[in-house]
LOKEKE-632907 format. One record per atom (N, C-alpha, C): residue number from 1; residue in one letter; x, y, z. Coordinates in Angstrom, 3 decimals. Example, Ala and Ser with C-alpha at 12.3 -4.5 7.8 and 13.67 -1.06 7.14 Angstrom:
2
{nr = 1 rest = A X = 13.190 Y = -5.690 Z = 7.800}
{nr = 1 rest = A X = 12.300 Y = -4.500 Z = 7.800}
{nr = 1 rest = A X = 13.200 Y = -3.300 Z = 7.800}
{nr = 2 rest = S X = 12.850 Y = -2.250 Z = 7.080}
{nr = 2 rest = S X = 13.670 Y = -1.060 Z = 7.140}
{nr = 2 rest = S X = 12.900 Y = 0.030 Z = 7.870}
This chain:
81
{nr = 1 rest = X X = -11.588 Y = -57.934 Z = -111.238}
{nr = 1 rest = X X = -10.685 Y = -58.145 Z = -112.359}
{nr = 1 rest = X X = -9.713 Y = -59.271 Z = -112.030}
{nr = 2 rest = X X = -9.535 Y = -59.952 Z = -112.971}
{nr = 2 rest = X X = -8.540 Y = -61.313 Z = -112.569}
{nr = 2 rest = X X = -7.176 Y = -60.776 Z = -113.170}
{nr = 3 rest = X X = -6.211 Y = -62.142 Z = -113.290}
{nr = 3 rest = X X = -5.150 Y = -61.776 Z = -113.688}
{nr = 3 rest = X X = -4.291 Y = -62.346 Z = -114.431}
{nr = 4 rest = X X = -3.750 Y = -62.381 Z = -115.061}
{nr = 4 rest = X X = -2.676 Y = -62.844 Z = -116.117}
{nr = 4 rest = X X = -1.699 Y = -63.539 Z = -115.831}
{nr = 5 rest = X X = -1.055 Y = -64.491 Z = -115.799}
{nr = 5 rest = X X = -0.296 Y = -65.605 Z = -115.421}
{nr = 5 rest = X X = 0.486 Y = -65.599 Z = -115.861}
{nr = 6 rest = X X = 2.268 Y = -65.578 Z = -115.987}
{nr = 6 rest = X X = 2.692 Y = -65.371 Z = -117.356}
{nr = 6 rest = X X = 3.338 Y = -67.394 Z = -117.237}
{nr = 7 rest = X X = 2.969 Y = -67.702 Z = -116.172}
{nr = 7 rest = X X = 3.416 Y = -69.402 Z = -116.432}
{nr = 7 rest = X X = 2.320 Y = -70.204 Z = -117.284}
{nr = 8 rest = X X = 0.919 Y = -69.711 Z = -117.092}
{nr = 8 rest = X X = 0.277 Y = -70.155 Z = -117.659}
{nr = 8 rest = X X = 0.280 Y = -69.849 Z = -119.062}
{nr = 9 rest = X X = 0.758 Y = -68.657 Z = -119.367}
{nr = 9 rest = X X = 0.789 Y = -67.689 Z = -120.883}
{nr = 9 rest = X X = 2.132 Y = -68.943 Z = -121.904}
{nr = 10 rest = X X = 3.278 Y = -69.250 Z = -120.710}
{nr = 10 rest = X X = 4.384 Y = -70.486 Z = -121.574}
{nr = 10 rest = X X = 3.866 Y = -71.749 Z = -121.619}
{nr = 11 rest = X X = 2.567 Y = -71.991 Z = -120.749}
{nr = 11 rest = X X = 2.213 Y = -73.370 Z = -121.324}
{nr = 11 rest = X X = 1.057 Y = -73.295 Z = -122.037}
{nr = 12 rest = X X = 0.638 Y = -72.048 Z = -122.570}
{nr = 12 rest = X X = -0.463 Y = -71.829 Z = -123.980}
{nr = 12 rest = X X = 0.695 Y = -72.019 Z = -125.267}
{nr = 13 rest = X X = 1.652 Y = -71.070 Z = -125.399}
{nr = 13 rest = X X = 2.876 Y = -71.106 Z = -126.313}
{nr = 13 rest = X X = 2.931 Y = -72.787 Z = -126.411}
{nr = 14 rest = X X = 3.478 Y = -73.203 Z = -125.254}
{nr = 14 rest = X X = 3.726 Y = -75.027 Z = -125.725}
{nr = 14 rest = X X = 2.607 Y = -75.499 Z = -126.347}
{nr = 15 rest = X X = 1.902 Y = -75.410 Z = -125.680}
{nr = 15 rest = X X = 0.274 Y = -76.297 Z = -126.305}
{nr = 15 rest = X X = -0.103 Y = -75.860 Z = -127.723}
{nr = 16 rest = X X = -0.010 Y = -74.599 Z = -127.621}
{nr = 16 rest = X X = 0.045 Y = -74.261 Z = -129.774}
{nr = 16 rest = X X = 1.245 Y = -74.608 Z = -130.273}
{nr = 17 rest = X X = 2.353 Y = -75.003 Z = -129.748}
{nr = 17 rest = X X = 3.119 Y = -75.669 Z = -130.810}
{nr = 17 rest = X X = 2.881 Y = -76.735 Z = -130.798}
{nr = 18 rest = X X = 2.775 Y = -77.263 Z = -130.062}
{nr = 18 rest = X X = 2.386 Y = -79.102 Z = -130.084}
{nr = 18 rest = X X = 1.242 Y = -78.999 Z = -130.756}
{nr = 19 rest = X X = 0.383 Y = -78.437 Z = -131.365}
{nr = 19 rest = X X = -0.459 Y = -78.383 Z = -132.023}
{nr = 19 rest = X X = -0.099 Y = -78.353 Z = -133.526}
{nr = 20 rest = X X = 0.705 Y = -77.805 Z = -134.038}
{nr = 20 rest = X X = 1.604 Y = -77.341 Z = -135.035}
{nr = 20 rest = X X = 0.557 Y = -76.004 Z = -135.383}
{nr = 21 rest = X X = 0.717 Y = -75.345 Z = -134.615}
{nr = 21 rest = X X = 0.171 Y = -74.100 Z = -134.445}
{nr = 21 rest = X X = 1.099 Y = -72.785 Z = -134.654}
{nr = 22 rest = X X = 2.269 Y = -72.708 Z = -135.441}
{nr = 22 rest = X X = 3.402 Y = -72.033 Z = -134.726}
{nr = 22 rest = X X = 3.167 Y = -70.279 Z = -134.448}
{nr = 23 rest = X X = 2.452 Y = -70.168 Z = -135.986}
{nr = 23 rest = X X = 2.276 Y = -68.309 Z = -136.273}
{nr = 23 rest = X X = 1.351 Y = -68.237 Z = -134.909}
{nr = 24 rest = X X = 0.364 Y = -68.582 Z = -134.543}
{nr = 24 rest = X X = -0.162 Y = -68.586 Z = -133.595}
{nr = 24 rest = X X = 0.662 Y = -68.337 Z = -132.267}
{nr = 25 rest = X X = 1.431 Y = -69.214 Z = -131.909}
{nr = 25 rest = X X = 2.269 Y = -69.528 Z = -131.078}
{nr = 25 rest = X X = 3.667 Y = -68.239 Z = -130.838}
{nr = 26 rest = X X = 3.824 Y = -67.733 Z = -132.095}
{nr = 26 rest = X X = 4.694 Y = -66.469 Z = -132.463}
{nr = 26 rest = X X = 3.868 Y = -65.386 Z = -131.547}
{nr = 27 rest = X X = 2.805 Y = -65.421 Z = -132.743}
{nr = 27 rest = X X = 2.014 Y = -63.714 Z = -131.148}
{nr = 27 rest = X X = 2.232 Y = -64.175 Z = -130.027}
{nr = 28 rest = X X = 1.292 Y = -65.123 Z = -129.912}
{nr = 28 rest = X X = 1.371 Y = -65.401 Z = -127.945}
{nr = 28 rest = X X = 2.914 Y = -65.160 Z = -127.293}
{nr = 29 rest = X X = 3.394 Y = -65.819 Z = -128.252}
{nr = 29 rest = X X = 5.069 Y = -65.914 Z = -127.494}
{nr = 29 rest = X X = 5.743 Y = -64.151 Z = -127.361}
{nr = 30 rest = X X = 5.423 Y = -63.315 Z = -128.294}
{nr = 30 rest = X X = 6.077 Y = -61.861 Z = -128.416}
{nr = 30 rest = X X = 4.775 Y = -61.350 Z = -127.166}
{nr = 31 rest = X X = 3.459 Y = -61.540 Z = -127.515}
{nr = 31 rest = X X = 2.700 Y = -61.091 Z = -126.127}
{nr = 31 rest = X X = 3.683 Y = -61.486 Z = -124.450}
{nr = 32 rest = X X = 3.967 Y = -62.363 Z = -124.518}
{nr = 32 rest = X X = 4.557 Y = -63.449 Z = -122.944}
{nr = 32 rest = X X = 5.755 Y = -62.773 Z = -122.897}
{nr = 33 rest = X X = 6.597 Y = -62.700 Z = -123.754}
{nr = 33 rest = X X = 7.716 Y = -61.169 Z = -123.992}
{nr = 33 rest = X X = 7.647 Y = -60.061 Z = -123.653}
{nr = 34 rest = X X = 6.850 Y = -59.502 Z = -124.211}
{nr = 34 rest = X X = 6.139 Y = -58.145 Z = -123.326}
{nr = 34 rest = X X = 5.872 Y = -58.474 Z = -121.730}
{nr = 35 rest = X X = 4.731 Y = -58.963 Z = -121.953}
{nr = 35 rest = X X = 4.367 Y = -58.926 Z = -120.044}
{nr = 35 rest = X X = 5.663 Y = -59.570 Z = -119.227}
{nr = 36 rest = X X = 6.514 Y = -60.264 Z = -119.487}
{nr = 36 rest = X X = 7.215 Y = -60.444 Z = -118.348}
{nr = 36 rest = X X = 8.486 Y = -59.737 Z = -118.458}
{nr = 37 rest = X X = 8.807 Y = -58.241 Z = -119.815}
{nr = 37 rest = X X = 9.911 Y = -57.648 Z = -119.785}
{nr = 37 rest = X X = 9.668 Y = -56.093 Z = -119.238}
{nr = 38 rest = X X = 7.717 Y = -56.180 Z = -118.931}
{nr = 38 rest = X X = 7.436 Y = -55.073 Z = -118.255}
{nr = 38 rest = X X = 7.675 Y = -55.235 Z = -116.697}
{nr = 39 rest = X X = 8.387 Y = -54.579 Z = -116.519}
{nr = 39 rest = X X = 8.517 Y = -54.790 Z = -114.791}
{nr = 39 rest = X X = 8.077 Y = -53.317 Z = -113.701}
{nr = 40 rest = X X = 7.284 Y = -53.477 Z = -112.650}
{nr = 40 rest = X X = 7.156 Y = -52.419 Z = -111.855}
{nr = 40 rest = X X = 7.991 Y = -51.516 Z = -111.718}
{nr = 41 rest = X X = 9.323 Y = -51.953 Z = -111.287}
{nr = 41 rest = X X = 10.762 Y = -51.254 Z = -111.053}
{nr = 41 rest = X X = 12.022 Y = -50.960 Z = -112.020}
{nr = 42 rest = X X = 11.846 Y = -52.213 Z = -112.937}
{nr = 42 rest = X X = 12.949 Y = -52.481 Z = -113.376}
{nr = 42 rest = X X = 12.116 Y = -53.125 Z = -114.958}
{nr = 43 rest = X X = 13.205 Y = -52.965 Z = -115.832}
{nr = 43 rest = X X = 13.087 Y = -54.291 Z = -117.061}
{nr = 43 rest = X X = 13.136 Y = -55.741 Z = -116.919}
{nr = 44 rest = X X = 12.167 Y = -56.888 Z = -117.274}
{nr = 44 rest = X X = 12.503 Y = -58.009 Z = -116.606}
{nr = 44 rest = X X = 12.712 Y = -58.517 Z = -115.397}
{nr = 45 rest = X X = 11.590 Y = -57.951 Z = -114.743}
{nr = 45 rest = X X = 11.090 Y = -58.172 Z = -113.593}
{nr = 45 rest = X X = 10.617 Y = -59.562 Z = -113.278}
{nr = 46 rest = X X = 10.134 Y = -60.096 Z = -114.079}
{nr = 46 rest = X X = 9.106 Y = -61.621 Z = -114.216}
{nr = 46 rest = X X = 8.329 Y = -61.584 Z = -113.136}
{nr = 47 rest = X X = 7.387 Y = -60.399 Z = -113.131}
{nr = 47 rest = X X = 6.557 Y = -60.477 Z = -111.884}
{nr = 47 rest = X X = 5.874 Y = -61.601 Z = -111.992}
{nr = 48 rest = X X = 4.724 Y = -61.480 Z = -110.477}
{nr = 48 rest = X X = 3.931 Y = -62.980 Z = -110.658}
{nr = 48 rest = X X = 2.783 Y = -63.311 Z = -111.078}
{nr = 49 rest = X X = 2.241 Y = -61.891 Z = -111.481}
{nr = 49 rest = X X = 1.408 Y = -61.496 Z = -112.796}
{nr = 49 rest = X X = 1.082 Y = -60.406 Z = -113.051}
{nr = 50 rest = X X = -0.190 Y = -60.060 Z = -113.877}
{nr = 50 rest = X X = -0.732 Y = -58.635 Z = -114.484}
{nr = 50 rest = X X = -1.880 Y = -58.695 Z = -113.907}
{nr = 51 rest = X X = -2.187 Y = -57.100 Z = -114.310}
{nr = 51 rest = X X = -3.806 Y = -56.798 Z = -114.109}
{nr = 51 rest = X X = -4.852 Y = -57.456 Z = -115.418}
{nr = 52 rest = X X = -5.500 Y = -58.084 Z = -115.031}
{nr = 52 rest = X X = -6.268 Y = -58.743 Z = -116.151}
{nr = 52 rest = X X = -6.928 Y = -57.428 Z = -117.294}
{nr = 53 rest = X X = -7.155 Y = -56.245 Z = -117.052}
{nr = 53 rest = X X = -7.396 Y = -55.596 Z = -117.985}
{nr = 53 rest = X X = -6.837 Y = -54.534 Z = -118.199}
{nr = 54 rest = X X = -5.448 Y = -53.989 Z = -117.304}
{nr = 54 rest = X X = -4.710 Y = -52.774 Z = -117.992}
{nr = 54 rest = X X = -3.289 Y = -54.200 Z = -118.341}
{nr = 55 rest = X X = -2.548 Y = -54.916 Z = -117.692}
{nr = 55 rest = X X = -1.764 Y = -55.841 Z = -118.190}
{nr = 55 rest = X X = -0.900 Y = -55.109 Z = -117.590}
{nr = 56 rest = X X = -1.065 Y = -54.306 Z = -117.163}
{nr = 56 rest = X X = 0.212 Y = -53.939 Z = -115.385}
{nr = 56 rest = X X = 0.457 Y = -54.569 Z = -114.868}
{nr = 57 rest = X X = 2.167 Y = -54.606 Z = -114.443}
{nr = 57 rest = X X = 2.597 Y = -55.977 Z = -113.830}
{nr = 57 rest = X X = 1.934 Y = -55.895 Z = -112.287}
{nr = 58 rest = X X = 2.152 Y = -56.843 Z = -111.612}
{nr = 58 rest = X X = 1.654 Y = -56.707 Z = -110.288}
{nr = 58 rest = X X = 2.583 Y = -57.927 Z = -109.510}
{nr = 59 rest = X X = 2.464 Y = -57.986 Z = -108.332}
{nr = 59 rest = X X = 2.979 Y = -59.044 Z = -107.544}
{nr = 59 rest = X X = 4.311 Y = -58.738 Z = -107.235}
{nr = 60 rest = X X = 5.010 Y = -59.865 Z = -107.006}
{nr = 60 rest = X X = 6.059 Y = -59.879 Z = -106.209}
{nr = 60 rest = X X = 7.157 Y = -60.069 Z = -107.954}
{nr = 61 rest = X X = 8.119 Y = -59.373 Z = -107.568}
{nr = 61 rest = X X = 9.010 Y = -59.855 Z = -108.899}
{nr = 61 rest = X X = 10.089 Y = -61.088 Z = -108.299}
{nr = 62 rest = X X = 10.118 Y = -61.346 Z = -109.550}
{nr = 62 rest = X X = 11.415 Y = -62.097 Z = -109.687}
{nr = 62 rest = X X = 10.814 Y = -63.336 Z = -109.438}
{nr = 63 rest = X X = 9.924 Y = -64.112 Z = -110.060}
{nr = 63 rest = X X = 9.088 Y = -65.088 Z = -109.798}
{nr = 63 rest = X X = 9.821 Y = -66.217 Z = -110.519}
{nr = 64 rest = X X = 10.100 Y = -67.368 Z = -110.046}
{nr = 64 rest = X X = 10.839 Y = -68.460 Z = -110.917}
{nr = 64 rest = X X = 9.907 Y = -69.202 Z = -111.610}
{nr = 65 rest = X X = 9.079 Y = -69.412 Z = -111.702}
{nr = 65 rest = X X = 8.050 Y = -69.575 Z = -112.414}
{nr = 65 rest = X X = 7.633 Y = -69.151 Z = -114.042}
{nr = 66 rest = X X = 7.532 Y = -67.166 Z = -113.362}
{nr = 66 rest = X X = 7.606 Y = -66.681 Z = -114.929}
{nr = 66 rest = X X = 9.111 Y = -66.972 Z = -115.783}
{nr = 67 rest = X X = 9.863 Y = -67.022 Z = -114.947}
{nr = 67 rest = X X = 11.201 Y = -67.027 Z = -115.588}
{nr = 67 rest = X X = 11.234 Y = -68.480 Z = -116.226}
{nr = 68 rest = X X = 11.365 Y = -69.099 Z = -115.603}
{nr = 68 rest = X X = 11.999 Y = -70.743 Z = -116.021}
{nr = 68 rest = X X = 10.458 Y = -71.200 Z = -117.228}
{nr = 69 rest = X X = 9.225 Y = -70.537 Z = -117.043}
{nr = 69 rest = X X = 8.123 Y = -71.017 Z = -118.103}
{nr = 69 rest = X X = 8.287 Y = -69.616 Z = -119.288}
{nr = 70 rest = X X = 9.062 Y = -68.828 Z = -119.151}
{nr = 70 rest = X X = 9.426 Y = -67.988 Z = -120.569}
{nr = 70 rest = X X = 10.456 Y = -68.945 Z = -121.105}
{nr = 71 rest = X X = 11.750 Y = -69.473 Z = -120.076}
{nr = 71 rest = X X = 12.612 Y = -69.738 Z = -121.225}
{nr = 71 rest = X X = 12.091 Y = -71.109 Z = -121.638}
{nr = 72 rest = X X = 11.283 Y = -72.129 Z = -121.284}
{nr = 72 rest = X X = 11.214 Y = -73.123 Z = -121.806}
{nr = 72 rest = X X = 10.436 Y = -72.931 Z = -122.707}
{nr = 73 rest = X X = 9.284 Y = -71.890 Z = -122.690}
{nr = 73 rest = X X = 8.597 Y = -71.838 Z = -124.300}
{nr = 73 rest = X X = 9.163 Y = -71.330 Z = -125.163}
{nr = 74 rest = X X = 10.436 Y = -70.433 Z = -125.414}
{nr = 74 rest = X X = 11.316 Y = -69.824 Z = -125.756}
{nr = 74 rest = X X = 12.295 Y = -70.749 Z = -126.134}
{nr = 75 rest = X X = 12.845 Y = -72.079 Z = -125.667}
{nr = 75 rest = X X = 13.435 Y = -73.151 Z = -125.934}
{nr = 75 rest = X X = 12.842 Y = -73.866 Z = -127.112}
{nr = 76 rest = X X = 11.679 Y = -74.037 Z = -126.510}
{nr = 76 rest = X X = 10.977 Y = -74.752 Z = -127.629}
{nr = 76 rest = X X = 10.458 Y = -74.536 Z = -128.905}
{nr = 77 rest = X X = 9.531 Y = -73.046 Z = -128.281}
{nr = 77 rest = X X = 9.468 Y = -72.386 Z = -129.966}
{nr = 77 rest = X X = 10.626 Y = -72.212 Z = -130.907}
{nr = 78 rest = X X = 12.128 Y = -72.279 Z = -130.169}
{nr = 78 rest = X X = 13.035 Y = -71.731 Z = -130.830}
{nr = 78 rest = X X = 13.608 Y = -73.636 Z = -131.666}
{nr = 79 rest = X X = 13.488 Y = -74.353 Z = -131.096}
{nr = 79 rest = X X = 14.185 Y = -75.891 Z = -131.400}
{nr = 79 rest = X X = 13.134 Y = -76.677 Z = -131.762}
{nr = 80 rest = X X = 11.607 Y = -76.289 Z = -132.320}
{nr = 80 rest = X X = 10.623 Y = -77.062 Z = -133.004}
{nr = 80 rest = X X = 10.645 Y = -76.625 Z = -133.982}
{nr = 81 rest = X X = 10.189 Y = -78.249 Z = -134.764}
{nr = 81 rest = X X = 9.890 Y = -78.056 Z = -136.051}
{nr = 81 rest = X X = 8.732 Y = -78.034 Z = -136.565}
């Protein structure tokens, strides 16, 4: 089973908006919400990913990665037109 990325999950969000993709870009973005506000221990964990088919967080938390690629797709979805 592989695994879920959530840095890779904020640069799908970018790439469908630059697409002018946005409703699209809305799920993905509330999906990328979920997985990185599920945390092993805690709420907002930003682990360093999921289980590719239950979407259990896994890894090490507190990943700057998931963090800094939620808020920039979160920046953007929020300040595009």
């Amino acid at each position: 089973h592989g695994t879920i990325n959530p840095w890779t999950g904020a640069l799908w969000v970018r790439f469908l908006l630059r697409l002018g993709l946005r409703d699209i870009a809305l799920g993905e973005m509330l999906k990328l919400a979920r997985l990185n506000r599920q945390g092993i221990a805690n709420e907002w964990e930003f682990n360093e990913c999921a289980h590719g088919t239950t979407g259990l967080p896994k890894g090490r938390p507190g990943h700057a990665t998931a963090c800094a690629g939620y808020l920039r797709a979160w920046h953007e979805f929020t300040h595009h037109h």
